[in-house]
C-alpha positions in Angstrom: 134.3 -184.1 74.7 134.9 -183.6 78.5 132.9 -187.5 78.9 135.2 -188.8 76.2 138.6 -187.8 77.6 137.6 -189.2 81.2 136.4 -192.8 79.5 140.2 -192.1 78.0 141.8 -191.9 81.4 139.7 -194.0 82.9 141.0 -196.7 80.6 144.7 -195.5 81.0 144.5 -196.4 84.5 142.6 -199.6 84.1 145.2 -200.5 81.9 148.3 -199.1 83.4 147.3 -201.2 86.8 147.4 -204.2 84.5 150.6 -204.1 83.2 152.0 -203.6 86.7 150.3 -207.1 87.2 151.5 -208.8 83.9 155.5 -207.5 84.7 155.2 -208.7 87.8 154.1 -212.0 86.9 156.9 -212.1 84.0 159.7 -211.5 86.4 158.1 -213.6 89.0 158.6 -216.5 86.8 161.6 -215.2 85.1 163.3 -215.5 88.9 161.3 -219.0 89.2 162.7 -220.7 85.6 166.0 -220.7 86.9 165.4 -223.0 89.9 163.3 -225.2 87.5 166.0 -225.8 85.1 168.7 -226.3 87.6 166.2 -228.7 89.7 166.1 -230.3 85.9 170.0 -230.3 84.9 170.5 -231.7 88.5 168.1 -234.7 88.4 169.9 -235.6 85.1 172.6 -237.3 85.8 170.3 -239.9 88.2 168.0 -240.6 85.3 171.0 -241.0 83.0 172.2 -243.6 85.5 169.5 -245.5 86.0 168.5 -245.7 82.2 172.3 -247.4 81.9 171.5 -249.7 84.3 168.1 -250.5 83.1 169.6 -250.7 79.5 172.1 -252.9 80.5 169.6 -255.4 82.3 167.6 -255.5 78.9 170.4 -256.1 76.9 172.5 -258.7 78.7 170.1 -260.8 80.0 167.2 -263.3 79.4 164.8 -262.2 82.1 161.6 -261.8 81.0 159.8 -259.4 83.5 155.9 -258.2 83.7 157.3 -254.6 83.1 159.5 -255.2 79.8 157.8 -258.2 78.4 155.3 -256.8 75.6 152.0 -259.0 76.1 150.3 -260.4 73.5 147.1 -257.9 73.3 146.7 -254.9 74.3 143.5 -253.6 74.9 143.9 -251.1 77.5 146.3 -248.2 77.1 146.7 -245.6 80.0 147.6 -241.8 79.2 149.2 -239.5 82.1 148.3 -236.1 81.0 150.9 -233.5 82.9 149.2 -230.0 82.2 149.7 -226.4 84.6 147.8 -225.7 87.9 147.3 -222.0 87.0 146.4 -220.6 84.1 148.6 -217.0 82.3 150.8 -219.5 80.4 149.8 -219.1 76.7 149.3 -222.2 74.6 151.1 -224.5 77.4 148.4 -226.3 78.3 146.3 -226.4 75.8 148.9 -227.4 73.1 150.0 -230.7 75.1 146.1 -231.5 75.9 145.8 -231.5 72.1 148.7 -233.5 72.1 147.0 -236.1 74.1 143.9 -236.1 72.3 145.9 -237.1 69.1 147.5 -239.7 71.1 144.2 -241.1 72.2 142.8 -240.6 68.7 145.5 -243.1 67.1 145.4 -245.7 70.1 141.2 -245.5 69.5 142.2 -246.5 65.6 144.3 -249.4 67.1 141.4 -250.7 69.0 142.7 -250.1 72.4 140.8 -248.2 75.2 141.9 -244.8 76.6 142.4 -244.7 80.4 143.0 -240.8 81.3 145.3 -239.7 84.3 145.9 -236.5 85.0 148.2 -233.9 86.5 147.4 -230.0 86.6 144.3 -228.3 87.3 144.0 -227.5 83.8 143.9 -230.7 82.0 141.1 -231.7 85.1 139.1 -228.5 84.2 139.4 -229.3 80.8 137.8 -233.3 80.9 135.5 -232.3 83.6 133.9 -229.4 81.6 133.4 -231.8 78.7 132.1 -235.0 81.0 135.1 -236.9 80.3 135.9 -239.9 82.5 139.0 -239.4 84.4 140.7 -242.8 86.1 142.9 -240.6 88.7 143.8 -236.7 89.3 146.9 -234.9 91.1 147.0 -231.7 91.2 149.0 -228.6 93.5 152.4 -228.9 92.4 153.0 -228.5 88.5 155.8 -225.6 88.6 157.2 -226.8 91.5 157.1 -231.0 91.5 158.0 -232.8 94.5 159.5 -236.4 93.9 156.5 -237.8 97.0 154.3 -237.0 94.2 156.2 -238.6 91.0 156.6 -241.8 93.4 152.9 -241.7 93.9 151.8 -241.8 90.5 154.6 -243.9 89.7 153.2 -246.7 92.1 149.6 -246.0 91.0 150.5 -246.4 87.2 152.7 -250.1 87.8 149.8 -251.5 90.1 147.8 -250.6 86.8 149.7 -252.0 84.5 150.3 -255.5 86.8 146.7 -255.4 87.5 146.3 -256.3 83.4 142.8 -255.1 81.4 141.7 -258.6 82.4 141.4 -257.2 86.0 140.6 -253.4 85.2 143.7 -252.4 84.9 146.0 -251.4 82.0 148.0 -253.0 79.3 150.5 -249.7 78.3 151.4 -246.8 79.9 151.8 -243.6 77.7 153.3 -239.8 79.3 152.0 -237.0 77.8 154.3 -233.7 78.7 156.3 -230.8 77.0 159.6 -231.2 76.9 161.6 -228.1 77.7 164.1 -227.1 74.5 165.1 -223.7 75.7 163.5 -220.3 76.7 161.6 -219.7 73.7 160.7 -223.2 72.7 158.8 -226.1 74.6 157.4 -229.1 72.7 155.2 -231.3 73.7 155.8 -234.9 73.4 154.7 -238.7 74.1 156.9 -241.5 75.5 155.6 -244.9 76.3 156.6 -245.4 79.8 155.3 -249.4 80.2 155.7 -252.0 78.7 159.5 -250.5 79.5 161.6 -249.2 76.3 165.2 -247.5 77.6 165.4 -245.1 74.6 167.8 -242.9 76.1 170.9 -245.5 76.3 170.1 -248.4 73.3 172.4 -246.9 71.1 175.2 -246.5 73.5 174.5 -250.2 74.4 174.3 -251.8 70.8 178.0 -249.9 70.2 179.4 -251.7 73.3 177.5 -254.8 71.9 179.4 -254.3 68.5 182.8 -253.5 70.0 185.8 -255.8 69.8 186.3 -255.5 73.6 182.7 -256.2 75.1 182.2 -255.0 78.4 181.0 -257.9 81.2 178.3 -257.8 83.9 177.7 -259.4 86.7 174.1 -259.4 88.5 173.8 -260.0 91.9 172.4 -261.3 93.6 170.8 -262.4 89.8 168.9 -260.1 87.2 165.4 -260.4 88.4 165.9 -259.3 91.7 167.5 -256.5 90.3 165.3 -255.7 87.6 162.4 -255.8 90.7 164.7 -253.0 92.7 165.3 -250.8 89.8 162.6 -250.8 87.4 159.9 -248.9 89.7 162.9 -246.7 90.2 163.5 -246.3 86.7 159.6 -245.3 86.3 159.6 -243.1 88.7 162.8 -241.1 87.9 161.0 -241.4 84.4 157.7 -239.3 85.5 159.8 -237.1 87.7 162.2 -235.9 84.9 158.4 -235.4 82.7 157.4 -233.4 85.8 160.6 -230.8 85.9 161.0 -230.4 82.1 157.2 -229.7 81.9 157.1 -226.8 85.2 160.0 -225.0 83.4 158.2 -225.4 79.8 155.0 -223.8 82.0 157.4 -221.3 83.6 159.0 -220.6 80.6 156.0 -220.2 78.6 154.1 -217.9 81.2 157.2 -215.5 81.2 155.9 -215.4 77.4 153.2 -215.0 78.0 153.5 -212.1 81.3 155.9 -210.4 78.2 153.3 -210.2 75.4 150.5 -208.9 77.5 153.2 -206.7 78.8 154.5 -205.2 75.6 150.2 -205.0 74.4 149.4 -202.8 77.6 152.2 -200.2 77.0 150.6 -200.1 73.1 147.5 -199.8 74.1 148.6 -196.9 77.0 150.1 -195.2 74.0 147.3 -195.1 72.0 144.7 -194.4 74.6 147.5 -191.6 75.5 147.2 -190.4 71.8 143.4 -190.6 71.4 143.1 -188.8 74.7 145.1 -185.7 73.5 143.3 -185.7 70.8 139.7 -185.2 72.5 141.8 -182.8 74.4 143.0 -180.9 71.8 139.4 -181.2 70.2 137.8 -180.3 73.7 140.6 -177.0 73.6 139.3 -175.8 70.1 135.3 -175.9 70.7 135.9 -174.1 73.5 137.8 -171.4 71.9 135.2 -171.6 68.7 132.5 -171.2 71.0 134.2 -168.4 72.9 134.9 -166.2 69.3 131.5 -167.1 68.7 130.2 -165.4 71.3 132.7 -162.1 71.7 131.5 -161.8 67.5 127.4 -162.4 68.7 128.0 -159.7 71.3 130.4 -157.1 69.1 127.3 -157.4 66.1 124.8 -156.8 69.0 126.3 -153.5 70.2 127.3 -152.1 66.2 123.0 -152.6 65.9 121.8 -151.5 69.2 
């Protein structure tokens, strides 16, 4: 009994120094979510921008660019994968590399060739445990993106796509990230970022389109100068915005997460806590049998002798 009720407080402690760990980690990234979704709100307004620009480019004129114009076959697709650096986050990563594989499932049954990118240690762990090819890896920075980084793979994924299949390059671009809904849910989702389709702002446009009073532009110094100045822009504002809403659905998620193993720890404590009173109590009453055993051996030995 004695063994038993030191495993029991053995494991009390074990556990008790994990939960420390876990509620530190939730309130670490309880503290951290709010920068992310401020960074996210503040970055908004810039990608809203740009997609009305871009949108308005698409719309009201004739231009046909090598980032808009759909080509006639593609047989090439690229897939950025934006996954977590550290692990403690749930399902996060794992859910939007399930995601992709879907993704890369239905563009397989189109006849088109997967071309992986990845961001996050995770989603690299993940292909490289498996012998996956892997075109091109970033990793460091997936709960706290820095816009060097969204401009590098920005420029990485366009020199792709120009480059064409014919010269190892791509045909379409795809993003693979989870969108952040709010605190307790994070979706993960797929845009096509090339050939270029402005989702955000067509509706907007097609009622100005529609309107009695339609609005006028004026491209200077003509539209395919400016398309060349904005639409890297626009890609790049496109894979930053991924970036943030993805580090606050990681944040997010690993507050979850920290929360869960949290709450299971002071369970388990209670439990332990409970089975070790009961070896105690157990422990307690041997003893005392074993002590009336003995003062009833010894009071039968004197009555004979």
């Amino acid at each position: 009994m004695a063994a038993s009720l030191r495993v029991y407080r053995q494991r009390i402690r074990s556990v008790t120094s994990t939960k420390k760990i876990t509620r530190a980690m939730e309130l670490i990234a309880a503290s951290r979510i709010v920068k992310a979704q401020q960074r996210s709100k503040e970055a908004a307004p810039y990608a809203r921008a740009i997609t009305r620009a871009v949108s308005a480019l698409s719309s009201f004129s004739d231009v046909d660019h090598p980032l808009t114009t759909e080509r006639a076959e593609i047989r090439r697709a690229a897939v950025l994968l934006i996954t977590a650096d550290r692990g403690l986050a749930g399902s996060y990563s794992s859910a939007v590399i399930r995601e992709g594989d879907r993704l890369a499932e239905r563009l397989r049954g189109s006849g088109k060739e997967v071309v992986p990118y990845l961001m996050g240690r995770k989603g690299t762990a993940f292909y490289a445990f498996r012998n996956r090819h892997v075109e091109q890896s970033w990793t460091g920075d997936s709960d706290a993106p820095q816009f060097d980084v969204a401009k590098e793979v920005g420029q990485t994924l366009v020199d792709a796509f120009l480059r064409g299949s014919d010269d190892g390059g791509v045909d379409e671009i795809n993003i693979v990230f989870t969108r952040f809904v709010n605190m307790v849910k994070q979706e993960p989702t797929v845009i096509r970022l090339l050939p270029v389709e402005v989702v955000d702002e067509v509706a907007a446009v097609q009622q100005e389109v529609t309107s009695d009073l339609q609005p006028l532009y004026a491209f200077e110094p003509d539209p395919a100068t400016v398309l060349d100045a904005l639409l890297p822009q626009y890609i790049q504002s496109r894979i930053y915005s991924a970036m943030l809403s993805a580090a606050a659905s990681e944040l997010a998620a690993r507050q979850q997460a920290m929360k869960s193993a949290t709450d299971n720890a002071s369970d388990l404590i209670r439990k332990l806590e409970q089975q070790a009173n009961a070896a105690r109590q157990a422990a307690i009453t041997q003893e005392i049998s074993e002590i009336v055993g003995g003062a009833d051996a010894l009071a039968s030995s004197g009555a004979e002798s």
